[in-house]
C-alpha positions as CSV (number, residue, x, y, z in Angstrom):
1,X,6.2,-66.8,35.8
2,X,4.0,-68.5,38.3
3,X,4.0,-65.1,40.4
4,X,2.7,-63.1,38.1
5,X,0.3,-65.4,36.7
6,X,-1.2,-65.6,40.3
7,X,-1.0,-61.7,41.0
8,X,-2.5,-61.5,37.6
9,X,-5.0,-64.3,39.2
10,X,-5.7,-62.3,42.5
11,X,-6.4,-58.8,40.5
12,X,-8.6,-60.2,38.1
13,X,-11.0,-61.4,41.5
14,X,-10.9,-58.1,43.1
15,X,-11.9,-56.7,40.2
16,X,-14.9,-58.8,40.0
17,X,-15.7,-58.5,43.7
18,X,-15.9,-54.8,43.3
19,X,-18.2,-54.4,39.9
20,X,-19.8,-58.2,40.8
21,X,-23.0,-55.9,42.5
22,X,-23.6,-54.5,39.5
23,X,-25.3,-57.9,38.2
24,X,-28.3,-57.1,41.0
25,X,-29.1,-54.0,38.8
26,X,-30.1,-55.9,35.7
27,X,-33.0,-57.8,37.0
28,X,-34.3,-53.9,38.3
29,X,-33.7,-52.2,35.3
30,X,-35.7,-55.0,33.2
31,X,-38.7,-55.2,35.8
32,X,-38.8,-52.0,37.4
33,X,-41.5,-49.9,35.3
34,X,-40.4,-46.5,34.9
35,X,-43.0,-43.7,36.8
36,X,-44.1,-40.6,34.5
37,X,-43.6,-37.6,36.3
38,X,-45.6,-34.3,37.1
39,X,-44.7,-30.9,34.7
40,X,-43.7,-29.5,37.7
41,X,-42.7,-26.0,38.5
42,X,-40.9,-24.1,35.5
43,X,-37.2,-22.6,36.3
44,X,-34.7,-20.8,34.8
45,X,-32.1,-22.5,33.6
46,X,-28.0,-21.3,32.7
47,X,-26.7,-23.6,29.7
48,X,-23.1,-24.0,30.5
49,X,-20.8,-24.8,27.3
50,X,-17.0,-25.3,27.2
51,X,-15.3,-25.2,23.7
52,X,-12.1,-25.2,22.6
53,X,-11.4,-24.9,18.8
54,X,-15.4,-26.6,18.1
55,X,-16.4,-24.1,15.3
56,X,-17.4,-26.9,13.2
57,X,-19.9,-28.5,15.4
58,X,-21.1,-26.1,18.0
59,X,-23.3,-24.6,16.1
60,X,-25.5,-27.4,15.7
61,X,-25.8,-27.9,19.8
62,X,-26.8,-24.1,19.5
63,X,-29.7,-24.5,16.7
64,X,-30.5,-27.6,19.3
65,X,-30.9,-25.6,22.3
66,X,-32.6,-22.8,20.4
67,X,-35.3,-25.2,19.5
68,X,-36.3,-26.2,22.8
69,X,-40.0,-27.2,23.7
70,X,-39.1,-25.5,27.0
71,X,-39.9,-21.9,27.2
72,X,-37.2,-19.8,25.7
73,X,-37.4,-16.8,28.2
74,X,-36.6,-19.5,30.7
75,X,-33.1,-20.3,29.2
76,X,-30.4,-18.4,28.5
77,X,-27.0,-19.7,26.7
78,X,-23.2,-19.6,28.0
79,X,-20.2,-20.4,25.8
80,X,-16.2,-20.1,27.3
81,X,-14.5,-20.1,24.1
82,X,-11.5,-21.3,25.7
83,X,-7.8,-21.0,24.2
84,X,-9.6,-21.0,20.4
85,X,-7.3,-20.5,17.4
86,X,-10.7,-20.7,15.4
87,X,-14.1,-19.2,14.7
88,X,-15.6,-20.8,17.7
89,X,-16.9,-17.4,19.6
90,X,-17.9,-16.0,16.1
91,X,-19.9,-18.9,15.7
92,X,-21.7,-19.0,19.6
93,X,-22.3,-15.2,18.6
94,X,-24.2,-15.9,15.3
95,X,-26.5,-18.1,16.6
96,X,-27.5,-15.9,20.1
97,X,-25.5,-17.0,22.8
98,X,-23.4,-15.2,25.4
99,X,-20.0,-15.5,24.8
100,X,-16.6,-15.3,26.8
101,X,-13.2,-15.9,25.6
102,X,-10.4,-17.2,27.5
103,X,-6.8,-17.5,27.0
104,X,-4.8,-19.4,29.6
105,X,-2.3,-21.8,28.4
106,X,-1.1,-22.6,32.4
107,X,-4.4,-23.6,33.6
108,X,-5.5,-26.0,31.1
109,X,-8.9,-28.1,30.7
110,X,-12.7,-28.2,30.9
111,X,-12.8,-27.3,35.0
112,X,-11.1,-24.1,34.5
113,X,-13.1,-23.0,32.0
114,X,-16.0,-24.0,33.5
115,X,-14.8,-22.0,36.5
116,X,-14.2,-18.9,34.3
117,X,-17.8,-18.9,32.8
118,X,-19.5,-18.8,35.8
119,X,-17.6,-16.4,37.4
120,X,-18.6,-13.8,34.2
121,X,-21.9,-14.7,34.7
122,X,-24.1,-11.9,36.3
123,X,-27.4,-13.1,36.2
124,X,-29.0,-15.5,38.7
125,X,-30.9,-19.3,38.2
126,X,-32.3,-21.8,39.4
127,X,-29.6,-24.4,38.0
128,X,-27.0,-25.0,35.5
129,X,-27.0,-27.4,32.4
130,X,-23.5,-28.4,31.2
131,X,-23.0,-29.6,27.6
132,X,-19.9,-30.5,25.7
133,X,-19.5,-28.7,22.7
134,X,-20.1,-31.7,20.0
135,X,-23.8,-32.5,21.7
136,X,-27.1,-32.8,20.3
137,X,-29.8,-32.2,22.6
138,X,-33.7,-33.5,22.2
139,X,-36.2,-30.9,21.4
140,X,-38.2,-31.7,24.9
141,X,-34.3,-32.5,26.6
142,X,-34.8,-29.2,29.0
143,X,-38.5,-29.8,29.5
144,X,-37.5,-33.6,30.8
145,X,-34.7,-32.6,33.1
146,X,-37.0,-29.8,34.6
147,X,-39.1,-32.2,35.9
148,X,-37.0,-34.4,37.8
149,X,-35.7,-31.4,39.2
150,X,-38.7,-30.3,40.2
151,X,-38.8,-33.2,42.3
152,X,-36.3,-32.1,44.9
153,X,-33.0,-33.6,42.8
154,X,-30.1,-30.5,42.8
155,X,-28.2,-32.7,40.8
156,X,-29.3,-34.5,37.7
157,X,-27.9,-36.4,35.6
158,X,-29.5,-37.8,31.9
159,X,-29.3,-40.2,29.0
160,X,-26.5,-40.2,27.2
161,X,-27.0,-41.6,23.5
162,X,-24.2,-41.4,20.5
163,X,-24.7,-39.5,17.1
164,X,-22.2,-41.9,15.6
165,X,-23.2,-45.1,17.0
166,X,-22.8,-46.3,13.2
167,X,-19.4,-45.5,12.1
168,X,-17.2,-48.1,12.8
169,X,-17.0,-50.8,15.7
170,X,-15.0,-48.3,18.0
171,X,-17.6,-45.7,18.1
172,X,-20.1,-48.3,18.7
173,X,-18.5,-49.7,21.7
174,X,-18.3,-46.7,23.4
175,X,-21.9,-46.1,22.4
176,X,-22.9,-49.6,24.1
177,X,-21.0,-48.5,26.8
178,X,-22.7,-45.3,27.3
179,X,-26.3,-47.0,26.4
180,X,-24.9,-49.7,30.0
181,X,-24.2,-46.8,32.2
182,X,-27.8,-45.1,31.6
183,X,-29.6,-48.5,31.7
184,X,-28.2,-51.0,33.7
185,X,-26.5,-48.6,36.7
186,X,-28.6,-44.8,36.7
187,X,-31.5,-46.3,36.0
188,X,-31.6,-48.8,38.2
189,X,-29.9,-46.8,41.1
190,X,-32.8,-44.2,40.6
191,X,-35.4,-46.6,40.8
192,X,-33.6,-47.8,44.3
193,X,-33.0,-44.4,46.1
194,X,-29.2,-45.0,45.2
195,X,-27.2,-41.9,44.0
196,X,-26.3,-42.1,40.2
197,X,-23.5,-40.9,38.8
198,X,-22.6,-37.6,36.7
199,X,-20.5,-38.3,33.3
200,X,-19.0,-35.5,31.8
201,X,-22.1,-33.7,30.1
202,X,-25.7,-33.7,30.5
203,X,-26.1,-33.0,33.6
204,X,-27.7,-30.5,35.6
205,X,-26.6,-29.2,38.9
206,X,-29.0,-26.2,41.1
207,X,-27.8,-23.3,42.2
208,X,-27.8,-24.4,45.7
209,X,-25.0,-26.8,44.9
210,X,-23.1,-24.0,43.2
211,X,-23.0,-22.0,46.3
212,X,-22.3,-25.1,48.7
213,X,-19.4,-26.0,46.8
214,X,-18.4,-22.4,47.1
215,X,-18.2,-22.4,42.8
216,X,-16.6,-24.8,40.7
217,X,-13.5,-26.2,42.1
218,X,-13.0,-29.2,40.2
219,X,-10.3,-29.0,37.8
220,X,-8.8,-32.8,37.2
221,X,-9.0,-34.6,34.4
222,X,-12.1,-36.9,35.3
223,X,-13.7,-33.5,36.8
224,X,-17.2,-35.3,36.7
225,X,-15.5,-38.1,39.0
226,X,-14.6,-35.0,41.4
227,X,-17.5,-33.4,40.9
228,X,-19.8,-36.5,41.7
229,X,-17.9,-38.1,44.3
230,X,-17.5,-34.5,46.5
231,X,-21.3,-34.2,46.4
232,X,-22.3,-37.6,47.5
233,X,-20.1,-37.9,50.7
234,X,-21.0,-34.2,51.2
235,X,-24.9,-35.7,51.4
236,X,-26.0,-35.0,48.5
237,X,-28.1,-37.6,46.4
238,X,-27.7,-37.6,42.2
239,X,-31.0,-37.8,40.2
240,X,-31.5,-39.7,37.0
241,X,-33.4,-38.3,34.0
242,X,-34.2,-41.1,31.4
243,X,-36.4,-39.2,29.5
244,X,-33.9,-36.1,28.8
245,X,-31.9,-37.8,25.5
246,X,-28.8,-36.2,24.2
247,X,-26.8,-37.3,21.8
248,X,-22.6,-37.4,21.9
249,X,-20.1,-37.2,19.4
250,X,-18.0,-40.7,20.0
251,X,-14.1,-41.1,18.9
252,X,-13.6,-43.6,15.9
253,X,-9.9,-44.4,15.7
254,X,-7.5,-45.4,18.8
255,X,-5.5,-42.3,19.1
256,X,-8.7,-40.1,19.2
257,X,-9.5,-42.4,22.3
258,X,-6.6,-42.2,24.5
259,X,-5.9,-38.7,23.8
């Protein structure tokens, strides 16, 4: 019983040795004024969404985009409608997006299907947008990013806020977690010159880092880990967009969140 109570012991201080310099960022993300930035040059932008079976909420992330304060010739929409038993390309067709269905029950999750969108798609861009398919987007989100971009950042990534912050103690939880990561680590790792770090959705990657990576090879579960991690000991430095706010669907019960 002792043994494990001092392994116990001796994992609980590594632990805290390894997230302990994260303490140094709260007194810079209190004090630290945040810098408005130029319009900067206007690009053209690929939205990138994968959806599997989303037909009751992706049009809503559609009517978002649509609505942009950003110039709509500038933007042009991408949905992978990947392995759907439901109206979820019907629905990215009815409100103007470009759709491609896949089917592909060996080679399974959001990587592949990432992969298979951009390999349909002809056109060229300045940079790629990813959004999950149960996002809300600001009205002035694409405007935002742009400028950041525009800054010399090929990688961007923004503020991730919670639709359902209210609906029980679970969803709020992983709403104050989300509300720690943009505050109290991007934040304050942009204001340093320290990389941030990508999270799933909202994030915007250039064209240049498409064609360095020689596509989009990142196909594990935590594929915004991969993804993140691959570009910053390949030399790459991850920009942080405060002012580009997006909202995310959170899970409310226990077996939502572990699955």
């Amino acid at each position: 019983m002792e043994a494990i109570k001092i392994i116990n012991y001796v994992i609980m201080v590594l632990f805290f040795a390894c997230y302990a310099y994260q303490f140094l960022y709260i007194p810079i993300a209190l004090l630290k004024k945040k810098k408005p930035l130029p319009k900067g040059k206007r690009h053209r932008f690929g939205v990138l969404i994968a959806a599997r079976n989303e037909e009751s909420v992706l049009g809503d992330l559609l009517d978002s985009l649509n609505t942009q304060t950003y110039p709509a010739e500038l933007i042009d929409i991408y949905v992978v409608a990947d392995n759907c038993t439901d109206r979820t390309a019907a629905v990215a067709n009815a409100h103007g997006a470009a759709v491609f269905e896949r089917f592909d029950q060996t080679h399974t999750g959001k990587g592949y299907a990432l992969d298979f969108l951009l390999r349909k798609i002809r056109k060229k861009y300045d940079a790629y947008l990813v959004f999950d398919a149960d996002n809300l987007v600001a009205p002035d989100y694409i405007q935002e990013i742009n400028k950041t971009f525009s800054t010399g950042y090929d990688i961007v990534t923004s503020y991730r806020n919670t639709k359902n912050y209210g609906d029980n103690w679970i969803s709020a939880g992983y709403g104050l977690w989300f509300l720690r990561e943009a505050q109290y680590l991007n934040r304050p790792r942009a204001s340093i010159g320290a990389s941030c770090g990508v999270s799933g959705t909202g994030f915007l990657f250039s064209a240049r880092i498409l064609q360095k990576c020689g596509g989009w090879h990142f196909f594990s579960l935590t594929e915004d880990i991969e993804f993140t991690a691959h570009n910053i000991v390949n030399g790459e430095k991850i920009g942080y967009c405060p002012s580009a706010v997006f909202y995310d669907e959170q899970p409310t019960g226990f077996r939502q969140s572990i699955r």
